[in-house]
C-alpha positions as CSV (number, residue, x, y, z in Angstrom):
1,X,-14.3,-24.2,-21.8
2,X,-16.1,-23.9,-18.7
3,X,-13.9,-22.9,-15.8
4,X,-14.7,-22.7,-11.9
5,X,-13.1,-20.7,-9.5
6,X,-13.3,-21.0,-5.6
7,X,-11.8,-18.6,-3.2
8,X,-12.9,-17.9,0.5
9,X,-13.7,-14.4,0.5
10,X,-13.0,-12.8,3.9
11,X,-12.9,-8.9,2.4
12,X,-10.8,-7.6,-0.5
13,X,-6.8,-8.4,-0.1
14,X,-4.1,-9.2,-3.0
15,X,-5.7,-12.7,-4.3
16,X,-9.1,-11.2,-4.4
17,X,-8.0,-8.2,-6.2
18,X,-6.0,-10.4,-8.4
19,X,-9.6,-12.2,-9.1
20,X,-11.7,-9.3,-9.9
21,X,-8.6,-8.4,-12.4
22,X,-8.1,-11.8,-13.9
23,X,-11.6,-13.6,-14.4
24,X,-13.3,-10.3,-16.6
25,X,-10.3,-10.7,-18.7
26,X,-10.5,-14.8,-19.5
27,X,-13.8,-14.2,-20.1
28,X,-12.9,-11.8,-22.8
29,X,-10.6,-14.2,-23.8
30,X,-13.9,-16.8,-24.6
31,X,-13.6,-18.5,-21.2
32,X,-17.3,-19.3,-19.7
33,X,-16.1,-18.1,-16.0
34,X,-18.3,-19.0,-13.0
35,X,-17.0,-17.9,-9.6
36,X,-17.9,-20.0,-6.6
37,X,-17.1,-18.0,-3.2
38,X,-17.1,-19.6,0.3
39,X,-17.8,-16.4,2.8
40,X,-16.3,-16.0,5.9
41,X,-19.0,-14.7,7.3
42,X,-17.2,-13.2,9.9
43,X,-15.3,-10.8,7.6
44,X,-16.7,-8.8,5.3
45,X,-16.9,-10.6,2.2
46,X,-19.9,-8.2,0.2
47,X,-17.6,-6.0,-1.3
48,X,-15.8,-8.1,-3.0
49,X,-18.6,-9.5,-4.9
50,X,-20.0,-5.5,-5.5
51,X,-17.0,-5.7,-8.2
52,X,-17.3,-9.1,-9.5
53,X,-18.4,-8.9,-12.9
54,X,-18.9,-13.0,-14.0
55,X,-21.5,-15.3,-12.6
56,X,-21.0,-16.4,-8.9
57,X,-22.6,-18.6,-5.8
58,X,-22.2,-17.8,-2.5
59,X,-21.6,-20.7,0.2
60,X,-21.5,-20.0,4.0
61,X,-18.3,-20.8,4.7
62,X,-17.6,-19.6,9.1
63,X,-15.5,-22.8,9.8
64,X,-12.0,-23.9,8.5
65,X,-14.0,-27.9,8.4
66,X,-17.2,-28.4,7.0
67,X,-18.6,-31.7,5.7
68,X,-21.8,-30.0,4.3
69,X,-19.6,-27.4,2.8
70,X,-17.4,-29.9,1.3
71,X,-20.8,-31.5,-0.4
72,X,-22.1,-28.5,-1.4
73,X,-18.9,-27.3,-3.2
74,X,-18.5,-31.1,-5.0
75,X,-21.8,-30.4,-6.6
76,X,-20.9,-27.0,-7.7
77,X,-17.6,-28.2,-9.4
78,X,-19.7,-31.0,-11.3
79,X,-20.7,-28.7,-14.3
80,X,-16.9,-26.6,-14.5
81,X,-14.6,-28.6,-17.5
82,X,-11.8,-27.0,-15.0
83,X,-11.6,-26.1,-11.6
84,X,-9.3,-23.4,-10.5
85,X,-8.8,-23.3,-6.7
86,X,-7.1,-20.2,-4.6
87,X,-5.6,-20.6,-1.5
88,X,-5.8,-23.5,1.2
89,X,-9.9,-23.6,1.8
90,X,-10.3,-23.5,-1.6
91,X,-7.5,-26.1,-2.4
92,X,-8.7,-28.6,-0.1
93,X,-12.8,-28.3,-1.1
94,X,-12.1,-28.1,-4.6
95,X,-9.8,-30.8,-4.4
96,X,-12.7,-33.7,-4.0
97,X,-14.9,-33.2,-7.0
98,X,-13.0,-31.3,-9.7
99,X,-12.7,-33.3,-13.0
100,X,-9.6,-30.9,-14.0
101,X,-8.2,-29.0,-11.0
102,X,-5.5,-26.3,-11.0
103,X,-4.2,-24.2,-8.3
104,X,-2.5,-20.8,-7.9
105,X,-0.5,-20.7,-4.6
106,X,-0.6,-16.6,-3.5
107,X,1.9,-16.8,-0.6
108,X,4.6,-18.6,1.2
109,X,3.4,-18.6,4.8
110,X,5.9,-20.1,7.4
111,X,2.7,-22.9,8.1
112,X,2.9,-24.3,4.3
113,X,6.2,-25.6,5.3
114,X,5.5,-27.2,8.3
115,X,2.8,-29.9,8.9
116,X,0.6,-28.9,6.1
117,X,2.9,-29.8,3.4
118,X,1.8,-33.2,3.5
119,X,-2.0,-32.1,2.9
120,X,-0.4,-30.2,0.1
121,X,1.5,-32.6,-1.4
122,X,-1.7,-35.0,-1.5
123,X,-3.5,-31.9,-3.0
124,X,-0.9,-31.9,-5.7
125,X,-1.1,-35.0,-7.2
126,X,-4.9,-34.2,-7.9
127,X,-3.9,-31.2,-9.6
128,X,-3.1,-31.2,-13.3
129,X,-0.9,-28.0,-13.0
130,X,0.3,-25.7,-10.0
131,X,0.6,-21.9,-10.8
132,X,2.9,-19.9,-9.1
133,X,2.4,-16.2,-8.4
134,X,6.6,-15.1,-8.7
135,X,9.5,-17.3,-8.7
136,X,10.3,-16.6,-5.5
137,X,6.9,-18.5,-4.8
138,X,7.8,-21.3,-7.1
139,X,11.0,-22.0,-5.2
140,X,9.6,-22.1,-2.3
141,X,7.0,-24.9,-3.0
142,X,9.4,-27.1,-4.5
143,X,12.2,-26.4,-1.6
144,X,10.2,-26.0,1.0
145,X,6.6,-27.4,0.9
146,X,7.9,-30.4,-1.5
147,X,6.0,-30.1,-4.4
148,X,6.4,-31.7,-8.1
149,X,8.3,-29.0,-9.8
150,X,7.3,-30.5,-13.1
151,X,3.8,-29.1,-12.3
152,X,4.4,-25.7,-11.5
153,X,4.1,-22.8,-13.2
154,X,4.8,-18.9,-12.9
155,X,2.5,-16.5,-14.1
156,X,2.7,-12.7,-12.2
157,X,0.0,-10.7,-11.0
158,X,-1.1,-8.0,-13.7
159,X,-3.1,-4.7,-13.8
160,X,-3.3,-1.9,-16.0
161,X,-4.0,0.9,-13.5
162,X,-4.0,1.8,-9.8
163,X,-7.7,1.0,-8.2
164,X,-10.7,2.2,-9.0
165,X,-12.7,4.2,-6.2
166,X,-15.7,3.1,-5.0
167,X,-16.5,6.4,-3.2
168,X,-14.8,9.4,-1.7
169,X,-12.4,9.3,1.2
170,X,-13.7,10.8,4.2
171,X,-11.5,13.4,6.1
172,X,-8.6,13.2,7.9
173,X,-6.5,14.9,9.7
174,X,-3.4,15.1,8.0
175,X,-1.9,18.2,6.6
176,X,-1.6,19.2,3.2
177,X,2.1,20.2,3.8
178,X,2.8,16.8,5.1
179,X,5.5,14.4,3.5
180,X,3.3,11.4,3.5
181,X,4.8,7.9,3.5
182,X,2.2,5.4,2.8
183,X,1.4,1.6,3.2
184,X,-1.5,-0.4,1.9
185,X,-1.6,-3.8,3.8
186,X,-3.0,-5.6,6.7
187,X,-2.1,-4.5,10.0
188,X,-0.5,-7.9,10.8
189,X,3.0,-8.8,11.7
190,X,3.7,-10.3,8.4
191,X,3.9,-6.9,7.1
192,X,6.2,-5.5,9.1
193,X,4.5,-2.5,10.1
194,X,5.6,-1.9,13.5
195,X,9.1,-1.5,11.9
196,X,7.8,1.5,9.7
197,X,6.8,3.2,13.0
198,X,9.9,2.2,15.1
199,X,12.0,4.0,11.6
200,X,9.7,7.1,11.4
201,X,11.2,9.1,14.6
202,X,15.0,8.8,12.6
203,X,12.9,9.6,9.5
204,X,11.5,12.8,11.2
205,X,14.7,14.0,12.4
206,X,15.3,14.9,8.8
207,X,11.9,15.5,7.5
208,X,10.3,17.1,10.4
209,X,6.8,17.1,8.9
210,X,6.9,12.8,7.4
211,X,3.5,11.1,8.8
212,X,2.8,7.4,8.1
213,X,-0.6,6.4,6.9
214,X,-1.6,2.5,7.0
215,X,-4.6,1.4,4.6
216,X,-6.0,-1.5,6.0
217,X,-7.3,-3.6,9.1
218,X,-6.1,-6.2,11.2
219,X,-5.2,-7.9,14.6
220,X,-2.0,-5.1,15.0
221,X,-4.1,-2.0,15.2
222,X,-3.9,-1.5,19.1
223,X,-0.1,-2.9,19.0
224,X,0.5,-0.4,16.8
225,X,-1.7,2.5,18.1
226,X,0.1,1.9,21.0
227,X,3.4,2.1,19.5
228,X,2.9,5.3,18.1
229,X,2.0,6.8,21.5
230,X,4.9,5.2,23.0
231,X,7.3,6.9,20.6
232,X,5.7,10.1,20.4
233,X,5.1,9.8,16.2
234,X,2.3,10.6,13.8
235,X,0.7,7.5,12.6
236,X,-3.1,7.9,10.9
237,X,-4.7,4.0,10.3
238,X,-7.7,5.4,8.7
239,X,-8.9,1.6,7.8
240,X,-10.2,0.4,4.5
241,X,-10.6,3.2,2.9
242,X,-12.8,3.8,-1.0
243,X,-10.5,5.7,-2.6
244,X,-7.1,4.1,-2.2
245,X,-5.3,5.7,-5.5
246,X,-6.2,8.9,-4.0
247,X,-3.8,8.3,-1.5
248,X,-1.5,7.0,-3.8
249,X,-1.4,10.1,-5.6
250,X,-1.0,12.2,-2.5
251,X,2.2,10.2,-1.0
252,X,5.6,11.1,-1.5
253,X,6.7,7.0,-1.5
254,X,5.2,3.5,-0.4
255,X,6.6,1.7,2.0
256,X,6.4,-2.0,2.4
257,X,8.0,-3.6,5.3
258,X,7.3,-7.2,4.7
259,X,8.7,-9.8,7.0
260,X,7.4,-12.3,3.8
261,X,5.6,-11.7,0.8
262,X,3.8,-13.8,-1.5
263,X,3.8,-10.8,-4.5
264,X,2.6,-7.4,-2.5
265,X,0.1,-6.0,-5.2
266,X,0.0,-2.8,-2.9
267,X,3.7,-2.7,-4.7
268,X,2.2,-2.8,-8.4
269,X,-0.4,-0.2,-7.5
270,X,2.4,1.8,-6.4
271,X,4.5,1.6,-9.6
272,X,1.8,2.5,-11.8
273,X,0.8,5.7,-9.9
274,X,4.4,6.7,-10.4
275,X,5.4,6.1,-6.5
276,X,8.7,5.5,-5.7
277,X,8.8,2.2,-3.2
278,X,10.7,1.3,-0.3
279,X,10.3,-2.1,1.0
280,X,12.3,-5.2,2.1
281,X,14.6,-8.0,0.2
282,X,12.2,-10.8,1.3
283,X,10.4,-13.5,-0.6
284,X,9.2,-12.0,-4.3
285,X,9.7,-8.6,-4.0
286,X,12.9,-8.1,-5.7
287,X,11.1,-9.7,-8.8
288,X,8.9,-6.8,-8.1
289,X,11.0,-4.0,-7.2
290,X,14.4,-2.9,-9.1
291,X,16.6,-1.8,-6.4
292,X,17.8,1.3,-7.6
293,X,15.8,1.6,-10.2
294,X,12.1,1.6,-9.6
295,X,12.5,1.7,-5.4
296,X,14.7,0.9,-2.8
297,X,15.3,-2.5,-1.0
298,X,16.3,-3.2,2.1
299,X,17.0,-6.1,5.1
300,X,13.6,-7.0,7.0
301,X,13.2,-6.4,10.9
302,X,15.8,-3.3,10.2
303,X,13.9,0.3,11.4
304,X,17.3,2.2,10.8
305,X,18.4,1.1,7.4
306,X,14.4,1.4,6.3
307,X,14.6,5.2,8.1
308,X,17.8,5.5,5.7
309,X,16.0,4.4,2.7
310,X,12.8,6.7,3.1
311,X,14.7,9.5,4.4
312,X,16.9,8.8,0.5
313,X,14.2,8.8,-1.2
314,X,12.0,11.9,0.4
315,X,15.6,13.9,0.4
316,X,15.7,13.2,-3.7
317,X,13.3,10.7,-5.6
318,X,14.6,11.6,-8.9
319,X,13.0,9.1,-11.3
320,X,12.3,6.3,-9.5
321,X,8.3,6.9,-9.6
322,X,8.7,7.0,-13.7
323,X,10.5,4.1,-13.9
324,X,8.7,1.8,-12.0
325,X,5.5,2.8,-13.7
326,X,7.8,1.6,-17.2
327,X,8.4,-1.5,-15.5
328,X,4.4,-2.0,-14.5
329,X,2.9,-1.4,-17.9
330,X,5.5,-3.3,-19.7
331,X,6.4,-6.8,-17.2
332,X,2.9,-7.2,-15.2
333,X,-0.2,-6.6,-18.1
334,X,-3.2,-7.7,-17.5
335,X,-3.0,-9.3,-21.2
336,X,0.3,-11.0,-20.5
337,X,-1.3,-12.5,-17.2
338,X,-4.3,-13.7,-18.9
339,X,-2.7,-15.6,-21.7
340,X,-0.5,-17.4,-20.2
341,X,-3.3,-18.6,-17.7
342,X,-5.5,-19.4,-20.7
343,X,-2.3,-21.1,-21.8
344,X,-2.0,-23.1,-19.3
345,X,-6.0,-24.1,-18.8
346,X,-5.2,-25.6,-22.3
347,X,-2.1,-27.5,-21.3
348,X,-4.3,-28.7,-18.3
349,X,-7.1,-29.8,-20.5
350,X,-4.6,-31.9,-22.3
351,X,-3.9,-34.3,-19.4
């Protein structure tokens, strides 16, 4: 079976991690994978393909409509038995040629439920099935966007470990002594984390010596640069860094403020280096995150109660961190993920 995926690669987020995870593994699995990636050139899309491991092209792709983009990827989805599209530039090229065509959706953006579910809906009756990253995800296509639920499928995100490095983190200024409370996500509003800095002056009221470090880039950084000075708290946005599991392993929790989610792998990574979580009731992540049990949950756009739940959790983690890496390893395996998507390429192939 000879199966095409297309994703626009803009740098290395959740979906593209998922990728890098999930195409080795089909191919293991006797899959003839082919990746087909449409660059935002604007971004920085070469490390993602520094880890891809299966065949790929590389299209040009600066602007959200192209009709020589939407040529070029036709041709390239001649030869594929199945097409597997991520996300909505993918969705829409992939869309016009693909003899088979399935599609995961990775998030549930406020847009997809506005205008755009109509181009959706017309996307989905060319698809043959609709994968789902969580339920949460699932409901929200069928509720909200108005998709066929007959079509839809769920099928987590899996890994097996936290990152791999890809170098050595450079210095920084943070002391050893320091309780560390971490998050690994875009610095956009969607991840709430200008709520982690308005919680951290109640969370250094008990822990004197608690410093949040943001992994990642995005439109926020002033806003929240700023935000820090404003409140007089110690905030270190080092960027993308090589060596994220290094950081893992040095934090006391993660904390994941989400306003909405479509999975949060930053939350898996977590789990399986033992770190307790903290993050909001939104979207998936419950499906995620055992409250209680593997991290603490609580409401979105709520500093104090997330100060509460950090301060709970640096005061006494107990054995949240070993439970949540139980619940990784055994609910969100690379194997399981891999099987049921080979699964349902089979299902699709029926059609």
């Amino acid at each position: 079976m000879k199966v095409l995926h297309i994703h626009r690669i803009g740098g290395i987020g959740g979906s593209e991690r998922h990728l890098l995870t999930l195409l080795p593994a089909l191919a293991e699995r006797g899959v003839e994978v082919s990746f087909l990636g449409l660059d935002d050139t604007s971004r920085a899309p070469d490390p993602f393909y520094e880890a891809l491991t299966v065949p790929c092209e590389r299209v040009p792709a600066p602007r959200d409509l192209d009709p020589r983009l939407a040529l070029r990827v036709r041709r390239a989805t001649r030869a594929a038995d199945l097409v597997h599209t991520h996300l909505v530039h993918a969705d829409v090229y992939g869309a016009l040629g693909a003899q088979r065509l399935v599609s995961t959706k990775h998030n549930d953006d406020p847009f997809r439920a506005g205008a755009f579910r109509f181009v959706e809906r017309a996307l989905a009756r060319r698809a043959a099935r609709i994968v789902a990253i969580t339920d949460a995800l699932a409901r929200f296509q069928v509720e909200r966007v108005g998709l066929p639920e007959a079509k839809l499928e769920v099928i987590h995100y899996g890994l097996d470990e936290p990152p791999a490095p890809w170098g050595s983190n450079p210095p920084d200024d943070v002391p050893p002594t320091a309780r560390v409370v971490l998050a690994v996500s875009r610095l956009e509003p969607q991840k709430g984390l200008d709520v982690a800095v308005r919680a951290l002056p109640d969370i250094r009221q008990r822990h004197r010596d608690a410093v949040l470090v943001a992994l990642g880039e995005g439109p926020q950084r002033q806003e929240l640069e700023q935000l820090a000075r404003d409140l007089d708290v110690a905030v270190l946005l080092p960027g993308r860094v090589p060596d994220v599991t290094a950081w893992l392993r040095r934090a006391d929790l993660l904390v994941h403020p989400a306003r909405w989610e479509g999975f949060g792998l930053a939350l898996l990574e977590a789990m399986l280096a033992s770190l307790p979580v903290v993050s909001t009731r939104v979207s998936s992540i419950p499906e995620i995150v055992a409250d209680g049990e593997t991290g603490l949950l609580v409401p979105p756009d709520d500093a104090p109660a997330l100060a509460a739940a950090v301060s709970r959790v640096l005061d006494d983690p107990a054995d949240l961190g070993a439970r949540g890496r139980q619940r990784a390893r055994t609910d969100f395996s690379v194997a399981r993920m891999a099987d049921h998507t080979l699964d349902v390429y089979r299902r699709a192939m029926s059609t």
